[in-house]
SEZAGU-392495 format. One record per atom (N, C-alpha, C, O): x, y, z; residue in three letters. Coordinates in steps of 0.2 Angstrom, whole numbers, padded with zeros to 4 digits, always signed. Layout:
# SEZAGU-392495
XYZALA ...
This chain:
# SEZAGU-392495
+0724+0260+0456UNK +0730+0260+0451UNK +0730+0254+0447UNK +0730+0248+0449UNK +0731+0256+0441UNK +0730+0249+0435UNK +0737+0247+0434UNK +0742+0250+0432UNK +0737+0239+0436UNK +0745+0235+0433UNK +0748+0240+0428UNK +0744+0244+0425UNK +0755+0239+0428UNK +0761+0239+0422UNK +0758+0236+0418UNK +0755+0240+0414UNK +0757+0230+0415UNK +0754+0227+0409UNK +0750+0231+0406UNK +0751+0235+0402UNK +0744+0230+0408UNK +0738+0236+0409UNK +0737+0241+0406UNK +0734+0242+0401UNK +0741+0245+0409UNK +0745+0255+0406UNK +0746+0253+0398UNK +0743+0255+0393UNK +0751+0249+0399UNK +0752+0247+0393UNK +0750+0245+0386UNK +0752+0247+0380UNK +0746+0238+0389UNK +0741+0237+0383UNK +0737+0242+0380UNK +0736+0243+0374UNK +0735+0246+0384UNK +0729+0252+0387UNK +0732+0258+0379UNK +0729+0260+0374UNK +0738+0258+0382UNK +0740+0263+0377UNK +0742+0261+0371UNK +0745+0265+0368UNK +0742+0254+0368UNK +0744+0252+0364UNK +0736+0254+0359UNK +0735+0257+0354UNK +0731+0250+0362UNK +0725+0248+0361UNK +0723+0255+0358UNK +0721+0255+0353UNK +0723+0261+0361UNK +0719+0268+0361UNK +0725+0271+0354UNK +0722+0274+0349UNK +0733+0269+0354UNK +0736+0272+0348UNK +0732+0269+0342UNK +0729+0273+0338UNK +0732+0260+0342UNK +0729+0258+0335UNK +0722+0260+0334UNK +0722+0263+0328UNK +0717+0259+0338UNK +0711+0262+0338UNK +0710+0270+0334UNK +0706+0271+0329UNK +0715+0274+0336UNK +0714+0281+0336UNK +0718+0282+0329UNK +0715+0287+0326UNK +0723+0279+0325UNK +0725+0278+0321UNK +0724+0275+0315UNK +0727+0277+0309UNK +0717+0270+0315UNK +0711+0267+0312UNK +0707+0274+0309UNK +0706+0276+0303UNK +0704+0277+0317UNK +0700+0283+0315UNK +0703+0288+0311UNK +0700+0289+0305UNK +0710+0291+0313UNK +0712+0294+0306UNK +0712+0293+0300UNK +0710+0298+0296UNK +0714+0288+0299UNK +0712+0285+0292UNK +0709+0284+0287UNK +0710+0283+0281UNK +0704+0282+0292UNK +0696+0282+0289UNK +0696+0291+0290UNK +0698+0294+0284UNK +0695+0295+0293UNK +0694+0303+0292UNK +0698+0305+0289UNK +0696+0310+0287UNK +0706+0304+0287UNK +0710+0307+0282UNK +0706+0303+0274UNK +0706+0307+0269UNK +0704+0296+0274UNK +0702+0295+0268UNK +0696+0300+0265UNK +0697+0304+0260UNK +0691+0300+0269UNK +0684+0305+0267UNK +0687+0312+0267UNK +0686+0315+0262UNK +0690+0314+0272UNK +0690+0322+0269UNK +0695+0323+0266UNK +0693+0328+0262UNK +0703+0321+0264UNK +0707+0323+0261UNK +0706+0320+0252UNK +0705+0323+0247UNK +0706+0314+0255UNK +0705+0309+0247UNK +0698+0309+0244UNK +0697+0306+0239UNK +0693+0314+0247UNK +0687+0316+0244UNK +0680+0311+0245UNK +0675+0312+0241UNK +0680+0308+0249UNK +0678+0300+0247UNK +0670+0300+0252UNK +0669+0296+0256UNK +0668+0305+0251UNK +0661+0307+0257UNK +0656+0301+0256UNK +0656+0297+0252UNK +0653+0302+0260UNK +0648+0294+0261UNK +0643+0299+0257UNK +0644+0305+0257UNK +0637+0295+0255UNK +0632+0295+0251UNK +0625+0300+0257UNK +0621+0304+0255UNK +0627+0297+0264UNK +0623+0299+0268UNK +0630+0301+0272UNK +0634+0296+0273UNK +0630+0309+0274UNK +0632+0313+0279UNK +0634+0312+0283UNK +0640+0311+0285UNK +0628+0312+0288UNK +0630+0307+0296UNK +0636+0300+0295UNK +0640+0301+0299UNK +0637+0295+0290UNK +0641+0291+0290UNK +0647+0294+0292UNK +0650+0292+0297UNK +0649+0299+0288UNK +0656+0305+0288UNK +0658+0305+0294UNK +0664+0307+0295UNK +0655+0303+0301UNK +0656+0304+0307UNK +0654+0296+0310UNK +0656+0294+0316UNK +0652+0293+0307UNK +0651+0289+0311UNK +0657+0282+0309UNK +0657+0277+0313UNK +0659+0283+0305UNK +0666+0277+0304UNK +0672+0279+0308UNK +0675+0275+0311UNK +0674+0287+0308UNK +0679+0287+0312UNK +0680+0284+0320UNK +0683+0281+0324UNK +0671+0289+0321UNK +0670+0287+0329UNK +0669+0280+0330UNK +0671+0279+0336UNK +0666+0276+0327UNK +0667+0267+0328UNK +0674+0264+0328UNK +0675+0259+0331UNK +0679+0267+0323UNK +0686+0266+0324UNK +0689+0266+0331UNK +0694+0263+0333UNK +0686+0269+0334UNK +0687+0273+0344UNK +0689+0268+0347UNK +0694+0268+0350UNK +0683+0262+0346UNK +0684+0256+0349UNK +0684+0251+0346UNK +0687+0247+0349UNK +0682+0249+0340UNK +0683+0244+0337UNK +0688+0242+0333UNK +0688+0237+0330UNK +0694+0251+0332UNK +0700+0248+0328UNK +0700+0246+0319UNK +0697+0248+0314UNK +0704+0241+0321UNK +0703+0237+0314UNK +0700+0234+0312UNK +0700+0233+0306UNK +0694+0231+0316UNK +0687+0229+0312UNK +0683+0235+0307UNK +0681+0234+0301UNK +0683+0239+0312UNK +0679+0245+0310UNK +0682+0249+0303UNK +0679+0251+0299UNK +0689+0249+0303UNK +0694+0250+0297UNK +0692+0245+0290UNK +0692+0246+0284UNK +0692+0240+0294UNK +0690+0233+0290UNK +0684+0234+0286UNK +0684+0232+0280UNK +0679+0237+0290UNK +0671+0237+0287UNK +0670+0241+0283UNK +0667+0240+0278UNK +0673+0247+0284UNK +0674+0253+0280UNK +0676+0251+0274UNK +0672+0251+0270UNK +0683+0251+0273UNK +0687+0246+0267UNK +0683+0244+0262UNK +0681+0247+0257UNK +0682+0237+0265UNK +0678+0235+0260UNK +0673+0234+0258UNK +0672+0231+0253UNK +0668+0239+0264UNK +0660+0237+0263UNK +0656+0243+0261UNK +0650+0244+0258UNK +0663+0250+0266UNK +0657+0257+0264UNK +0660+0261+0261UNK +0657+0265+0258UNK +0667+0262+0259UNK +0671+0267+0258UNK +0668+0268+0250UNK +0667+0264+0246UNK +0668+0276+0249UNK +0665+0278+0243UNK +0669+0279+0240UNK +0675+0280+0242UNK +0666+0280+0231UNK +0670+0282+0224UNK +0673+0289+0226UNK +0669+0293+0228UNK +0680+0290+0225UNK +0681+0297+0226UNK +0680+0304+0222UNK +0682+0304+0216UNK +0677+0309+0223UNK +0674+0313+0220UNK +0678+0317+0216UNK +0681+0321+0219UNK +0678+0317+0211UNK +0682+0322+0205UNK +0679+0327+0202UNK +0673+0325+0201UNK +0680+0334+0199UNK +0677+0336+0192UNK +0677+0330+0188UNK +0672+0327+0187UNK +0681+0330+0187UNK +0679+0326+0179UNK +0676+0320+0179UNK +0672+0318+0175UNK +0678+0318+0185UNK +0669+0311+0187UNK +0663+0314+0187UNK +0658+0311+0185UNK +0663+0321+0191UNK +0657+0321+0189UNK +0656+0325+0183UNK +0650+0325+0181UNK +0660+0330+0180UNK +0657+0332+0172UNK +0655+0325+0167UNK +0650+0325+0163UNK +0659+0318+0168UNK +0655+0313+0163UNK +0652+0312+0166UNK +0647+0310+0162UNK +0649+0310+0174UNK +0643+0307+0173UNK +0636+0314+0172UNK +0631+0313+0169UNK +0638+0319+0173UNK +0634+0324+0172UNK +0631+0322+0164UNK +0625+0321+0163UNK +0636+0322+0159UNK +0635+0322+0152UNK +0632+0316+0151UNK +0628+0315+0146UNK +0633+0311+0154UNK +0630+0303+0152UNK +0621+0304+0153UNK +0616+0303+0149UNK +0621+0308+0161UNK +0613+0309+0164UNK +0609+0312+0158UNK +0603+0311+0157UNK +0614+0316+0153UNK +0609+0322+0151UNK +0609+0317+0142UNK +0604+0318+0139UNK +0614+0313+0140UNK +0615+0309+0135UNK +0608+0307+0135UNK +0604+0308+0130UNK +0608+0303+0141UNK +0601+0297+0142UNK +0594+0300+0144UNK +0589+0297+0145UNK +0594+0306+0145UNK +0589+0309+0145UNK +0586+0314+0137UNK +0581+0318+0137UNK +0589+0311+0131UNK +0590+0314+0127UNK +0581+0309+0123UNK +0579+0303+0124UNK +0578+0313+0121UNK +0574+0309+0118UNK +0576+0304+0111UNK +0580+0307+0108UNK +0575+0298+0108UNK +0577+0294+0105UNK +0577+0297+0100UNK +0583+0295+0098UNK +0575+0301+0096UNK +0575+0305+0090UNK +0579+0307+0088UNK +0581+0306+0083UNK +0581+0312+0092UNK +0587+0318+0093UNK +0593+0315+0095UNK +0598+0316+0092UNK +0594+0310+0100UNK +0601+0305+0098UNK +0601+0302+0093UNK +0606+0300+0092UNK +0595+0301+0089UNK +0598+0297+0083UNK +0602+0301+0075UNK +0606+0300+0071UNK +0598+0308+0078UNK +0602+0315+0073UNK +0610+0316+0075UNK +0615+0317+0071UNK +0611+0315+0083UNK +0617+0319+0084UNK +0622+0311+0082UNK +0628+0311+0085UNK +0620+0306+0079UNK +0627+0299+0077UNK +0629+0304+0071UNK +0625+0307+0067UNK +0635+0302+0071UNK +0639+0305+0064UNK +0639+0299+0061UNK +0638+0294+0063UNK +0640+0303+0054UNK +0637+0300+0046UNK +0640+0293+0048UNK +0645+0292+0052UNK +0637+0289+0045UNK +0641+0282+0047UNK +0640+0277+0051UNK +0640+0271+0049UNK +0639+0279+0058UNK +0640+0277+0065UNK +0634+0272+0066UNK +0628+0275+0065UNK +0634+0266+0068UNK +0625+0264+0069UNK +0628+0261+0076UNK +0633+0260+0079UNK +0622+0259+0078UNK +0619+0257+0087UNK +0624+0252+0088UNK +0624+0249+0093UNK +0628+0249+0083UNK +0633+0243+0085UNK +0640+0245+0085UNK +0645+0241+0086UNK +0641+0253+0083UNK +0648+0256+0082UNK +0649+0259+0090UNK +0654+0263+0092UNK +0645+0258+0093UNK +0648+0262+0101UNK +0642+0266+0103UNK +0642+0267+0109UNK +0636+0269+0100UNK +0631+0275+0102UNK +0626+0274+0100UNK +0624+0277+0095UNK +0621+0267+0104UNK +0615+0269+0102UNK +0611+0271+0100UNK +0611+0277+0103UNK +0607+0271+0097UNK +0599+0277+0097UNK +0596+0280+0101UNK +0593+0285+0101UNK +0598+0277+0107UNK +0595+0280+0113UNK +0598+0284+0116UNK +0595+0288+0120UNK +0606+0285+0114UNK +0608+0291+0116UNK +0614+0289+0122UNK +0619+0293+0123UNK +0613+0284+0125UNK +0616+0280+0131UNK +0624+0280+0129UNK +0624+0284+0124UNK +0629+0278+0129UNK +0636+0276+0130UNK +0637+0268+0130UNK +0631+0266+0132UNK +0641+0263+0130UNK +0642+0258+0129UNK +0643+0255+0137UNK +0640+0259+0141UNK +0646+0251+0139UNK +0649+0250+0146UNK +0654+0250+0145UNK +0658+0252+0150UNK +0656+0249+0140UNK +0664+0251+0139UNK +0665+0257+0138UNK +0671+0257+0136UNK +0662+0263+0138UNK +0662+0268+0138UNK +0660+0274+0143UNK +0661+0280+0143UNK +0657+0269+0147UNK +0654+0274+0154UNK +0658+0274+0158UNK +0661+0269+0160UNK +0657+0281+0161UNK +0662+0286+0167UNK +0661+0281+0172UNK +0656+0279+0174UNK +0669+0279+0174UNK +0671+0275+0181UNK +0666+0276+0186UNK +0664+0282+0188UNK +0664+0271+0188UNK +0660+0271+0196UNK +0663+0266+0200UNK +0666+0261+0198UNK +0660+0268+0206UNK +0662+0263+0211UNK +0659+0257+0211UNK +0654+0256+0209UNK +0664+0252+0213UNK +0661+0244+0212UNK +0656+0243+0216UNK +0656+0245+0222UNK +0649+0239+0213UNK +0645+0240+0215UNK +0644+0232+0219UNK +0643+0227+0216UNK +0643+0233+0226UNK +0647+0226+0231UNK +0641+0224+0233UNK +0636+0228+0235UNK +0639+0218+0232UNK +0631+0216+0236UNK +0633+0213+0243UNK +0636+0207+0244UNK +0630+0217+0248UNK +0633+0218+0255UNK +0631+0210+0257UNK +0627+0207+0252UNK +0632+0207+0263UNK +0631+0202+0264UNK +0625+0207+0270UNK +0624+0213+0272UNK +0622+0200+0273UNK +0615+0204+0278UNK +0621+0205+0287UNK +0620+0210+0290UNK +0627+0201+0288UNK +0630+0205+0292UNK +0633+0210+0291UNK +0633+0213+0296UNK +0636+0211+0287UNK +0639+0221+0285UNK +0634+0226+0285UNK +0635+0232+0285UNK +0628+0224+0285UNK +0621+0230+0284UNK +0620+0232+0293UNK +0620+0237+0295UNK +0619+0226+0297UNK +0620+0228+0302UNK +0624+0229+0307UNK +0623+0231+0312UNK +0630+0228+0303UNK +0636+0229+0308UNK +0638+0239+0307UNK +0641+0243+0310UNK +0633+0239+0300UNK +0633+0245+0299UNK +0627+0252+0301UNK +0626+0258+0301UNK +0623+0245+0302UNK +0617+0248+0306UNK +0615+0250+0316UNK +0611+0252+0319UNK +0624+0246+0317UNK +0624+0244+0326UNK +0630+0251+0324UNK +0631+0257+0326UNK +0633+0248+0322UNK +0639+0257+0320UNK +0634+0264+0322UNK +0635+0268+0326UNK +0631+0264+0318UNK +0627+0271+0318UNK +0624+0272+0325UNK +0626+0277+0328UNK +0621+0268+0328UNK +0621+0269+0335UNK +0625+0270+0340UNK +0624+0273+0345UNK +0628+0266+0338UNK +0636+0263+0342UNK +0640+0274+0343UNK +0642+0276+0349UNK +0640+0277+0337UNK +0644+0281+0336UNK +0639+0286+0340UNK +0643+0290+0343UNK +0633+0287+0340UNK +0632+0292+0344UNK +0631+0292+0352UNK +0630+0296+0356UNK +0632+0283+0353UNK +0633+0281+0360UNK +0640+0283+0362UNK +0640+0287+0367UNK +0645+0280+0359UNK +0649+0280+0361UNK +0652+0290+0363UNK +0656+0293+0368UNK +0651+0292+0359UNK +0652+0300+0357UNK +0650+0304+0365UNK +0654+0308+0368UNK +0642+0302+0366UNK +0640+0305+0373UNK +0643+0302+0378UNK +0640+0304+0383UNK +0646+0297+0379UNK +0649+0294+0383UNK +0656+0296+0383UNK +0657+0297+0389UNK +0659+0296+0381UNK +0667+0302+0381UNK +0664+0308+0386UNK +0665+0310+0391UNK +0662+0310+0382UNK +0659+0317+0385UNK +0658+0318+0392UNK +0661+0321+0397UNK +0653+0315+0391UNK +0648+0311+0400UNK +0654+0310+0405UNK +0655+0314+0410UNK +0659+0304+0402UNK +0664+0303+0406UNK +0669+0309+0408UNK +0671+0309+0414UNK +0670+0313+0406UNK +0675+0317+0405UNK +0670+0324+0410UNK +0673+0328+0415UNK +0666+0324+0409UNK +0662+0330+0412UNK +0660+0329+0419UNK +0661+0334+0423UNK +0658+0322+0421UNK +0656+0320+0427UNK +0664+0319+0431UNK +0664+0319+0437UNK +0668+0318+0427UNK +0675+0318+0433UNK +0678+0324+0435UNK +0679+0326+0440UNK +0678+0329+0429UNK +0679+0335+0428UNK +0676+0340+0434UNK +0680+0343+0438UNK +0668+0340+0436UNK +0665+0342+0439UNK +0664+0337+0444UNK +0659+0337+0446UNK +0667+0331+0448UNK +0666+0329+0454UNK +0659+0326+0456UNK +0656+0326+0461UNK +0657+0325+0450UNK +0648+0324+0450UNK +0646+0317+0454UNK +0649+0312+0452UNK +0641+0317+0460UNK +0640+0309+0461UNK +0632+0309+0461UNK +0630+0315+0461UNK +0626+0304+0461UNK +0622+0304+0465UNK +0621+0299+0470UNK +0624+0294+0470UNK +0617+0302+0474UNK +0617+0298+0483UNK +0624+0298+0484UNK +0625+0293+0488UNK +0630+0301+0482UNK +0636+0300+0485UNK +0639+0294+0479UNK +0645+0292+0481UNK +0637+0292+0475UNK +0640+0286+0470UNK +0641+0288+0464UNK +0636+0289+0461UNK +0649+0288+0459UNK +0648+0290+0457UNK +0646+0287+0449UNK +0643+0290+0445UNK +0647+0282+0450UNK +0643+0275+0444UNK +0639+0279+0442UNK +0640+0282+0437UNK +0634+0278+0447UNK +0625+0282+0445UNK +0625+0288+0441UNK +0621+0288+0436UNK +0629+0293+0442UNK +0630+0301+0441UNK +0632+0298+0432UNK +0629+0298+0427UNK +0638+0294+0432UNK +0640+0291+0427UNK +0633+0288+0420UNK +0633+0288+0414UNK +0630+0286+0423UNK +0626+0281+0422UNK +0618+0286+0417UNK +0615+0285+0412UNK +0618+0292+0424UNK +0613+0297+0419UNK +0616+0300+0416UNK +0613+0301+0410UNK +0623+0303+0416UNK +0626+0307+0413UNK +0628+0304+0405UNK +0630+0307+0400UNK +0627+0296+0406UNK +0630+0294+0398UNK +0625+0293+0397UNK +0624+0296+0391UNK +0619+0290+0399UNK +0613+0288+0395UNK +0613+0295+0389UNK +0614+0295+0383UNK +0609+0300+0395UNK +0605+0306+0391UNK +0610+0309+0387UNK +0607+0311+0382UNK +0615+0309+0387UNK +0619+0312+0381UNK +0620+0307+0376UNK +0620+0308+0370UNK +0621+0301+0378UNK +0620+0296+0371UNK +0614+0297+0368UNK +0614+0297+0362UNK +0608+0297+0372UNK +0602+0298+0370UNK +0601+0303+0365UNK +0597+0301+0360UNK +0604+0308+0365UNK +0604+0317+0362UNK +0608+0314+0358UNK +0605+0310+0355UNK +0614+0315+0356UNK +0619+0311+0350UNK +0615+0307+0343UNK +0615+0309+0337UNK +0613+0300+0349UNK +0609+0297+0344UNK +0606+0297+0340UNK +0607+0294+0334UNK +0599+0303+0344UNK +0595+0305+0339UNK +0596+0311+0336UNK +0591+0313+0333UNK +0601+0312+0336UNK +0604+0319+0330UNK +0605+0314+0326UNK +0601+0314+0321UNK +0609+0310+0326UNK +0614+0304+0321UNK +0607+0301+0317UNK +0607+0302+0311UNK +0604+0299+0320UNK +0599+0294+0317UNK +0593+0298+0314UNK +0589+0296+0309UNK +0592+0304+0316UNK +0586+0311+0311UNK +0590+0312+0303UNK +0587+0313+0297UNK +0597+0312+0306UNK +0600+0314+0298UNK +0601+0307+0293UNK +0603+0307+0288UNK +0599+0303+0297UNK +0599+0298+0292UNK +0591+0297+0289UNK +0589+0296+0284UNK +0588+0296+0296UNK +0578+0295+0291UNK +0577+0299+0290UNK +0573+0299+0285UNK +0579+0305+0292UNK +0574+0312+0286UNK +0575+0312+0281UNK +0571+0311+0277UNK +0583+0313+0278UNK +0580+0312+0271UNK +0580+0307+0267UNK +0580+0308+0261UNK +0580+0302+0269UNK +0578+0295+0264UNK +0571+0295+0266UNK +0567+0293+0261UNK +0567+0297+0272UNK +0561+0296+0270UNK +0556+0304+0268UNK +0550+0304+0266UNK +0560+0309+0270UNK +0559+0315+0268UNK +0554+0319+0272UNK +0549+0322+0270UNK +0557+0317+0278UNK +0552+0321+0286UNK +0555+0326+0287UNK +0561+0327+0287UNK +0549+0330+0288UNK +0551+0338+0291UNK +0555+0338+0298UNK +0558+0332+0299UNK +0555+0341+0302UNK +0561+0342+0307UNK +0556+0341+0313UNK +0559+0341+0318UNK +0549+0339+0314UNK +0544+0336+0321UNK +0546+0330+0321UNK +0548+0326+0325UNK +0543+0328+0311UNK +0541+0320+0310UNK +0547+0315+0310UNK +0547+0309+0311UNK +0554+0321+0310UNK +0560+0318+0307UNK +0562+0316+0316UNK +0563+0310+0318UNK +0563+0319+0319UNK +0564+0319+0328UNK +0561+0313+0331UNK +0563+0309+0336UNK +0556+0313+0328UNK +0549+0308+0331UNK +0551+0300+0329UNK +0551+0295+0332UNK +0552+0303+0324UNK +0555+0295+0320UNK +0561+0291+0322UNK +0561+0285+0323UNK +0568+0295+0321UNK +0571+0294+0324UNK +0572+0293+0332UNK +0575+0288+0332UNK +0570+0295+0337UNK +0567+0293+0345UNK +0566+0287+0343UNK +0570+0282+0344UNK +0560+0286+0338UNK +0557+0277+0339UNK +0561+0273+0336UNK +0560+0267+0336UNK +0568+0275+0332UNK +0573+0270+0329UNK +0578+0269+0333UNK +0582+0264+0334UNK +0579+0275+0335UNK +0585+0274+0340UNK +0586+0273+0349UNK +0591+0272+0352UNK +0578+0274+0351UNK +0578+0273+0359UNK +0578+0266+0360UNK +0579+0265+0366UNK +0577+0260+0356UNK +0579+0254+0357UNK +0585+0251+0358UNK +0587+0247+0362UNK +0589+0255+0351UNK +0594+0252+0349UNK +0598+0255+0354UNK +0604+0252+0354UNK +0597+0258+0358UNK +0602+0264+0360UNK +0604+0262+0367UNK +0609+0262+0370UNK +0596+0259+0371UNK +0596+0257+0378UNK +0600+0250+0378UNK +0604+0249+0383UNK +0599+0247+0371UNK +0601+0240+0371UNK +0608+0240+0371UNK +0612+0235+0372UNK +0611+0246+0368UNK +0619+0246+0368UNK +0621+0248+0375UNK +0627+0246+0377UNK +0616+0253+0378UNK +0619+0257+0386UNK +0618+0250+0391UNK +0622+0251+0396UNK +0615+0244+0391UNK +0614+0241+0395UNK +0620+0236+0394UNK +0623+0234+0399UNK +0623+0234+0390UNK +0628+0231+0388UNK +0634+0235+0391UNK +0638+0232+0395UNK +0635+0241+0390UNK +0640+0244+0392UNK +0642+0246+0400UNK +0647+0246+0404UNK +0633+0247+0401UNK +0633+0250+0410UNK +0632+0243+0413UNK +0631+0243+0419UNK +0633+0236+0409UNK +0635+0230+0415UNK +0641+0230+0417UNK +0643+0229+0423UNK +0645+0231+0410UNK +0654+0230+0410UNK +0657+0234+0415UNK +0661+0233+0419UNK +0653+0241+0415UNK +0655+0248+0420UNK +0656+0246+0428UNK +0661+0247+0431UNK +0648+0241+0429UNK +0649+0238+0435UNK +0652+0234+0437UNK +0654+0233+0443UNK +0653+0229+0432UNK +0660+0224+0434UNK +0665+0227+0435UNK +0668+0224+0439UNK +0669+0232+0432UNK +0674+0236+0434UNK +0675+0240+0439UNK +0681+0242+0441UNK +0671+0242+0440UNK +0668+0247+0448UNK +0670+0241+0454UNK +0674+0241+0458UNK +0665+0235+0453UNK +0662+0233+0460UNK +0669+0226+0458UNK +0670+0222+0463UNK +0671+0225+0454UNK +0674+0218+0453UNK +0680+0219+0452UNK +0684+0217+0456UNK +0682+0221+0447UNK +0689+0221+0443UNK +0694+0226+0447UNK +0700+0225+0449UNK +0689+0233+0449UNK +0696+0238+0452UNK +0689+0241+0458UNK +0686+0245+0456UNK +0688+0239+0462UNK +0683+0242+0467UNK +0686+0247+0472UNK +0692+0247+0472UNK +0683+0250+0475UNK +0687+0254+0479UNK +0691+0253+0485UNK +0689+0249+0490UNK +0697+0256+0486UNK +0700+0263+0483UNK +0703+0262+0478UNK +0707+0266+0476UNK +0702+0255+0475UNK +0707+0256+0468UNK +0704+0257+0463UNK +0704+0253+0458UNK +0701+0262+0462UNK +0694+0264+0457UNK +0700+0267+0451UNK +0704+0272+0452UNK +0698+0264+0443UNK +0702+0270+0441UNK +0697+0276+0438UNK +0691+0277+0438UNK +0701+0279+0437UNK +0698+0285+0433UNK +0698+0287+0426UNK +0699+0283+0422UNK +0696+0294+0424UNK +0694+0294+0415UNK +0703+0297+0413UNK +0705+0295+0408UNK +0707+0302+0418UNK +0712+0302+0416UNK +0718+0296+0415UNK +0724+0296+0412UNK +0717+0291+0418UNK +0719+0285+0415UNK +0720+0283+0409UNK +0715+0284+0406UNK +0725+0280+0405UNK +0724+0277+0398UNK +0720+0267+0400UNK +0717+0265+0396UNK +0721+0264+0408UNK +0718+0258+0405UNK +0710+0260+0408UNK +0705+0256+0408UNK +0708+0266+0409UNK +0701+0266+0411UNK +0697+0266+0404UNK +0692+0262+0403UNK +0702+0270+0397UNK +0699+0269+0394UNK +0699+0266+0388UNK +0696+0267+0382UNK +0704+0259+0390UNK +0702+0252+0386UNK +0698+0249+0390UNK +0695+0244+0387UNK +0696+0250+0394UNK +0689+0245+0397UNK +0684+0248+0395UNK +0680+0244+0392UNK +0683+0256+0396UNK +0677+0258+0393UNK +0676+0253+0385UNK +0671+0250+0383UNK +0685+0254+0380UNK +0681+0253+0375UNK +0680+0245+0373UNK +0679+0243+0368UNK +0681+0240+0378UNK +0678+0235+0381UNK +0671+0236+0381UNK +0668+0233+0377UNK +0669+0241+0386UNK +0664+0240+0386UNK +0659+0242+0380UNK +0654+0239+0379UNK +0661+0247+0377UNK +0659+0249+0370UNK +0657+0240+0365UNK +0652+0238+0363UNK +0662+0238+0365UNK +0660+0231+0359UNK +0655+0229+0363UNK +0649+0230+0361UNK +0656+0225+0369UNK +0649+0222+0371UNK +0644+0226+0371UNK +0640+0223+0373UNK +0642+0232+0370UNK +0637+0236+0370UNK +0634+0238+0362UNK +0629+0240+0361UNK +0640+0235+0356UNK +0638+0234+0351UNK +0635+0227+0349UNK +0629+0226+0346UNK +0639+0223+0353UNK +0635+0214+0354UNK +0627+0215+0355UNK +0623+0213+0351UNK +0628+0218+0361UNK +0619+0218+0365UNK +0616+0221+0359UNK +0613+0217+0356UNK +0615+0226+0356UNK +0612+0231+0353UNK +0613+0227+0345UNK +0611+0230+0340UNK +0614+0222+0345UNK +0614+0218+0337UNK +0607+0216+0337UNK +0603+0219+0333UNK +0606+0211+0342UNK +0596+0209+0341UNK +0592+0215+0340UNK +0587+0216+0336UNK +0593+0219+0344UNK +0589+0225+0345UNK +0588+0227+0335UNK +0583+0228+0332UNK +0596+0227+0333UNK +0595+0230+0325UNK +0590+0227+0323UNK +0585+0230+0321UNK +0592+0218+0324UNK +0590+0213+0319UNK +0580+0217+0318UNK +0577+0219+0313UNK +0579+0215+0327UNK +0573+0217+0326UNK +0568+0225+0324UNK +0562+0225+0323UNK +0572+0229+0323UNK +0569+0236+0321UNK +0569+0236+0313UNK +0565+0238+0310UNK +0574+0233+0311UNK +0574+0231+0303UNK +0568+0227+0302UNK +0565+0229+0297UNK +0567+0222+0305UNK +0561+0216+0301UNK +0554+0222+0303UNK +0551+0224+0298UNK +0553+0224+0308UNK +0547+0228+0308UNK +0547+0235+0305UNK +0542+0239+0306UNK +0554+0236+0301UNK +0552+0242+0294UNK +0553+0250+0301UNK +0553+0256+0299UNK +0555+0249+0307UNK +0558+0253+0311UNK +0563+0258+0309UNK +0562+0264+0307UNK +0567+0256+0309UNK +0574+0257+0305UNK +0574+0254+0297UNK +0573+0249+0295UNK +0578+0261+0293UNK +0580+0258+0286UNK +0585+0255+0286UNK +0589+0256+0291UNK +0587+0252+0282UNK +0594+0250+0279UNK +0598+0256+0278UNK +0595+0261+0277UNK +0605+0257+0279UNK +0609+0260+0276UNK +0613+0255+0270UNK +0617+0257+0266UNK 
């Protein structure tokens, strides 16, 4: 049974957290604002889960996209086809008068003071790439881990009689299956693999990143089991402080799993987002 305090940070932690996640998923689907790359679409809310205001944070000012209009995209549509014009035939279509210093080049382009609004183009610093690179794994970690937890309590699941262990296969392999959905929709189409090569690839960017976050998390698991609340005072998934510890245990799981980034980037493993 978890202290009075406890209960209550617990629930306090899970409203802001979960309220984060909103926001970011009310901003992309209502306010229009889709990421560039799909999978993102899902992976900021669920970082929200446990990291809250940070992950709100990151979002804000480092990932959140232009929102998508007609009319954003009818002028950039016309700008494409402007600039795509050959030099000749934009120099026909200037009304009488007009020369390359009146606003409309020869080339057919628009001014800068002319061209259809775009999103401010921000030069990430090298920790937001991978705080956004440890997110992406983070999100299909943590994802099969909810699940896992909820399934294995749900069903009485233990092995040799323990139910950590049961806990332990039960999160990995679904974090595992997550990840690499998460992480195929991100390398296939930037580097434009079929659905074998695309699988193959991802596995080898994500079973590092992904072990190094489950090993951060299944330490904290066991200090909580064997230390903090040992048995019979074991809590459980229907608890609210069981799951501010998980998402304890989640950040340290995003910690451990940062080297892991650092190094699949320098070896061309993993791309940048």
């Amino acid at each position: 049974m978890a202290p009075g305090w406890l209960t209550v940070l617990a629930w306090l932690s899970l409203a802001v957290c979960l309220g984060c996640a909103l926001v970011i998923a009310y901003d992309i689907v209502v306010n229009r604002r889709r990421q560039p790359m799909g999978v993102m679409n899902f992976v900021f809310p669920l970082t929200a889960l446990y990291l809250g205001p940070f992950a709100l944070a990151l979002y804000w000012r480092w990932a959140r996209a232009a929102a998508a209009t007609p009319t954003t995209m009818s002028s950039m549509s016309m700008s494409m086809s402007m600039a795509s014009m050959p030099k000749a035939r934009a120099t026909v279509l200037q009304p009488a008068g007009v020369s390359a210093g009146d606003g409309l080049p020869t080339n057919g382009r628009l001014n800068a003071s002319e061209q259809p609004a775009a999103p401010a183009e921000r030069s990430r610093p090298r920790w937001v790439t991978l705080a956004i690179e440890v997110s992406h794994c983070g999100a299909g970690c943590s994802l099969g881990d909810v699940i896992s937890e909820f399934a294995i309590f749900g069903l009485g699941l233990t092995i040799a009689g323990v139910t950590l262990w049961a806990e332990y296969a039960g999160d990995y392999l679904l974090a595992l299956a997550f990840g690499i959905v998460f992480q195929y929709f991100a390398i296939a189409p930037m580097r434009g693999l079929r659905l074998k090569d695309g699988l193959i690839a991802a596995t080898k960017a994500d079973f590092i990143s992904l072990t190094a976050f489950e090993v951060g998390l299944f330490g904290w698991m066991a200090i909580v089991a064997h230390v903090l609340f040992p048995a019979p005072h074991h809590l459980m998934p229907s608890s609210a402080a069981y799951w501010l510890l998980m998402q304890v245990g989640m950040i340290i799981g995003f910690l451990t799993s940062w080297p892991a980034n650092v190094w699949l980037l320098r070896r061309g493993i993993k791309v940048p987002m």
